[in-house]
Every structure is written in C-alpha cells, then in structure tokens.
C-alpha positions in Angstrom: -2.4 204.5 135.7 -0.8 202.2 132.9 -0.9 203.3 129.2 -2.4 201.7 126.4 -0.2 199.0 125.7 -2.1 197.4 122.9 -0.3 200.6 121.3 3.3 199.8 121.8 5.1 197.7 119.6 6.6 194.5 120.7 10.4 195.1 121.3 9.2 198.6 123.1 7.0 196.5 125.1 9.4 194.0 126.0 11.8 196.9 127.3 8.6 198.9 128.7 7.6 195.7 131.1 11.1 195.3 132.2 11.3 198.8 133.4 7.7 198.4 134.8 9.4 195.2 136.3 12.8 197.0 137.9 10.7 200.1 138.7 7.7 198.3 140.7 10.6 198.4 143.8 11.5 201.8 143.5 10.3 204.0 146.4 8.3 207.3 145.0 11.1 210.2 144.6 10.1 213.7 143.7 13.0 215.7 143.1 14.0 219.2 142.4 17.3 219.8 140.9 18.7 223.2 141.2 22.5 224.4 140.0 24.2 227.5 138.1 25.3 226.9 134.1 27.6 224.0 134.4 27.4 222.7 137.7 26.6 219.0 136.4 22.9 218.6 136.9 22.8 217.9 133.0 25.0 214.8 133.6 23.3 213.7 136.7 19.7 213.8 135.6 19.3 211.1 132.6 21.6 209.0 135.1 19.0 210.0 138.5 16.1 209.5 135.9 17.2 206.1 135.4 18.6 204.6 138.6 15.0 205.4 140.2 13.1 205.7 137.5 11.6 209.0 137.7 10.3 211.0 134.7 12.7 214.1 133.6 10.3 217.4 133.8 12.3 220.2 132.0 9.7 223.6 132.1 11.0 224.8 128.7 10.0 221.5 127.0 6.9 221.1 128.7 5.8 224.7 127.9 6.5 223.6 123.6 5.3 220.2 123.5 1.6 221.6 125.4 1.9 224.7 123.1 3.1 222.1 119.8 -0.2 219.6 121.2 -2.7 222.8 121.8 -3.6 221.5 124.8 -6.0 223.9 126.9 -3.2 225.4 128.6 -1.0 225.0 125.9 -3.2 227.5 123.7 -2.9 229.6 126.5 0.7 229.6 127.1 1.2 230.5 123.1 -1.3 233.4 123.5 1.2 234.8 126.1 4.5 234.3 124.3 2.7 235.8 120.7 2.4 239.1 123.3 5.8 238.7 124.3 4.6 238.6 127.6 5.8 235.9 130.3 3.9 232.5 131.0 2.1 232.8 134.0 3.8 230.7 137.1 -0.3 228.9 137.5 -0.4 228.2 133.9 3.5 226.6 134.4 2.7 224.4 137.2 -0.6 223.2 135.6 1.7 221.9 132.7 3.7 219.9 135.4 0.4 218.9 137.2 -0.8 217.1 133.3 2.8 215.8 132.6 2.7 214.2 136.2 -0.2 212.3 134.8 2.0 210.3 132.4 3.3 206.8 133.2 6.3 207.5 133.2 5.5 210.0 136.2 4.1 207.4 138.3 7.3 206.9 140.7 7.6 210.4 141.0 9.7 213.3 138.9 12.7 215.1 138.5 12.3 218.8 137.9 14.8 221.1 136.3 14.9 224.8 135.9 12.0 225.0 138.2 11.0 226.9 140.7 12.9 229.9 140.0 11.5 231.7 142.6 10.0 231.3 146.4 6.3 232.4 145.0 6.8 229.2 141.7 7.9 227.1 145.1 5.1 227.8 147.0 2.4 227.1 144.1 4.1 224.2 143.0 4.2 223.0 146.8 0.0 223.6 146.8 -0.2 221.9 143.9 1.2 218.5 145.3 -0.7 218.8 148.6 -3.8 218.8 146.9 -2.8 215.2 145.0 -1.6 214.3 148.7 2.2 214.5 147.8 5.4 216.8 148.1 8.7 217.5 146.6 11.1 214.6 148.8 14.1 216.1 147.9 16.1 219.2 146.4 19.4 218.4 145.4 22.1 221.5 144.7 24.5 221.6 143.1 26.7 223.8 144.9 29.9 224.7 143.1 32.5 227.8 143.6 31.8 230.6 140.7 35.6 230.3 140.2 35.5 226.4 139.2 32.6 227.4 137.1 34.1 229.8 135.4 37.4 227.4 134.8 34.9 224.8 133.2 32.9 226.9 131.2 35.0 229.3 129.8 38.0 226.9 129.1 35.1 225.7 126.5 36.0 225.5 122.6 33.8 223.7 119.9 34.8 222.4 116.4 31.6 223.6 115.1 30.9 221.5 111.9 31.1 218.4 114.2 30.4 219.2 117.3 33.2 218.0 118.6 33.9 219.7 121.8 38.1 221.2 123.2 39.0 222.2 126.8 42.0 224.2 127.4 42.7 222.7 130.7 40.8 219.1 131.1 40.7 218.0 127.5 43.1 220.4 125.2 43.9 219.9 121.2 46.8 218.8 119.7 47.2 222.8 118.6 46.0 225.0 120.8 42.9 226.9 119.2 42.5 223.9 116.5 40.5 221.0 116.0 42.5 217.6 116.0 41.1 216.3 113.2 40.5 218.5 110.3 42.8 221.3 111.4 40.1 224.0 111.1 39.9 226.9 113.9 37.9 226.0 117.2 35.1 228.7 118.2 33.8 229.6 121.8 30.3 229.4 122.1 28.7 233.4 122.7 27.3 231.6 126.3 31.1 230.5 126.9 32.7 233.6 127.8 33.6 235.4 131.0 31.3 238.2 130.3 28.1 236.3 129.6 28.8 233.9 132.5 29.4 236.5 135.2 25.5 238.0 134.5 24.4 234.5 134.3 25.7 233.7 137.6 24.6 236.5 139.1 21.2 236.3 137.6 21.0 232.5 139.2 22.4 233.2 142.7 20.1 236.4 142.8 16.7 234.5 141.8 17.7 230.9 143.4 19.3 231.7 147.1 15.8 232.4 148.0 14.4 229.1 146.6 16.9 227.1 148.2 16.5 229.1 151.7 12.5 228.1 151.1 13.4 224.4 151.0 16.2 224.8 153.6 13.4 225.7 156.0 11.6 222.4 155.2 14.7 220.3 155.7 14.8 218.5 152.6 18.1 220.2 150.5 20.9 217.7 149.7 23.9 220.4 149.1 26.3 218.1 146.4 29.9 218.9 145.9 28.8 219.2 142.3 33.0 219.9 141.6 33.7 216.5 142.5 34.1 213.9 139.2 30.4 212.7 138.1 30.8 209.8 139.9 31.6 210.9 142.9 28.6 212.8 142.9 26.3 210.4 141.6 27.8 208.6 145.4 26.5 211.8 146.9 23.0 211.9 145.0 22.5 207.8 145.8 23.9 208.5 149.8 21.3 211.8 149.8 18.3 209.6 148.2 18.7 206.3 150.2 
C-alpha cells in the first residue's frame, strides 16, 4: 500500500524511506489509549507513534478533516453536526476504517478518545475482524482523581505567550505572575476544581465499561500513568514487547 512517491519532494523522501526503512521491523501494533483529562496519554502518544511507528487516530480530527475533504462520509457527518445532532458511532468507525487505509497506517494505529462506550467497542471490534485484524492492546492510564486534580488544577497560563506556571511542580518567581513580563497568570475555564470533578465523573462513568469490555479479552495494560513520563514510557515499551 505505498503512496505516490513521485509526489514527495526529495528531502521528505529521503526522511519518508528511512522511516519506511526503521519501520519495515516493526511488528503490527494496534492500540487503544484510554485515560481521564491529564493522565499523560498526550505525552505518550507522539512518543508511542514514533518508537513503533503507528499512525496517531484522534476521532475529533478525523471527523473535520473527512467533513473539510467532503468525503462521502464526511458530507454525512456535517449534515449531522448542522442538526446539532450527534455523529452516528457507524459513520465514526467508517472514518477510522478510510484513515486506516493511509500509509502511515500500515503497521497499525494508535487510537485516542475512542471507543467511548462498550457498543463504539464492539463496532469498532467488527470492523477489524472483517479486514482480519484486532485491537492488540489497550493501554490505561490509570491515575488517582486526587493526583489529577493536583496536576490540573495547580495549572496557570501567561496567556499572550502561552507560557505555562504550576503552583507545585513548576511555580513563578511571584506567585500568580508570569516571570517574564510581570503580567497576571490566568487558569484556564477547564482548569478548575469544578469543571474537573464533572469531567472525571463523566469519564469514569462512560469508560469503566469500555475498559471492563477489553478486560474480558485480556489485552488492558493498566500504566501507573502518575509515575514521570519516562517511567511510563518503561511501562508502555515492557506492556508492548
């Protein structure tokens, strides 16, 4: 399944036949990553995507770039969200069956924010079996609420730069001030305790179910996800070998 490569300019191609190179070993992987707001899985995944050279399937994305192509299901999708009604879990999992087609998909995925729930699991699941594959290996993030809460809501931003405060891990110089220009440091609305709690309770409500379905199939990694990055990239690597 290789792409055009009469197409890609020469540097890209250079860097596109070394991966092809590196990659050629890889064994297949397709993963599922699932973890509450904060748990890490943002870190992990470009470094996951990488080491095994998988290609990064975030639903969200998918659903505008099919909807920004008008692709057949694309079209589709945006006649539900103009109704302000939900995308349809087929219509989501044929948008991961055509990105799987990519070449970038061709040693297998990493999915994010997907399944939500046991039915999205299921479909998904029927989906691979009819292309003679499965999902290898769900990886979650498990982390205590009250570590989450910690990290998240210990959160401050300098928002004309971007540049990002912790009250505990990585404080300012003045508390509630960003180092360099002096100006005031903001919390971001998702930040705080209140918005955290429903989120957390929204996540263990829909996903406990998901990773029960998975449990049954013997194939969840449970990560220490409030270990440091690396020593949960150890635990992803240990997990995947």
């Amino acid at each position: 399944m290789a792409a055009n490569l009469e197409d890609v300019p020469s540097l890209d191609l250079m860097h596109e036949l070394l991966r092809r190179m590196k990659c050629s070993s890889k064994p297949d992987k397709r993963l599922i990553l699932i973890g509450p707001p904060g748990s890490g899985k943002g870190t992990q995944s470009p470094l996951i995507k990488d080491e095994y050279c998988l290609c990064h399937l975030a639903t969200g994305d998918m659903l505008r770039a099919a909807v920004a192509a008008k692709t057949p299901l694309g079209v589709k999708a945006k006649e539900a969200m103009d109704k302000g009604e939900l995308v349809s879990d087929d219509l989501v999992v044929g948008i991961i069956d055509e990105a799987m087609k990519k070449p970038s998909c061709q040693n297998g995925f990493i999915l994010d924010g997907f399944p939500r729930t046991v039915v999205q699991a299921q479909k998904l699941d029927e989906m691979l079996e009819k292309k003679g594959t499965k999902v290898d290996k769900v990886l979650n993030f498990a982390i205590d609420d009250a570590i989450l809460e910690e990290r998240i809501t210990g959160r401050w931003i300098h928002p004309s730069s971007g540049r990002s405060y912790h009250t505990k891990f990585a404080p300012p110089k003045v508390p509630g001030v960003d180092d360099v220009t002096g100006e005031p440091l903001i919390q971001r609305k998702d930040d705080t305790a209140e918005v955290l709690k429903s989120r957390l309770e929204a996540f263990h409500r829909q996903t406990e179910p998901v990773i029960d379905y998975y449990y049954k199939k013997g194939i969840v990694a449970n990560l220490h996800a409030e270990k440091p990055p690396k020593e949960v990239m150890a635990e992803v690597q240990k997990a995947l070998s």
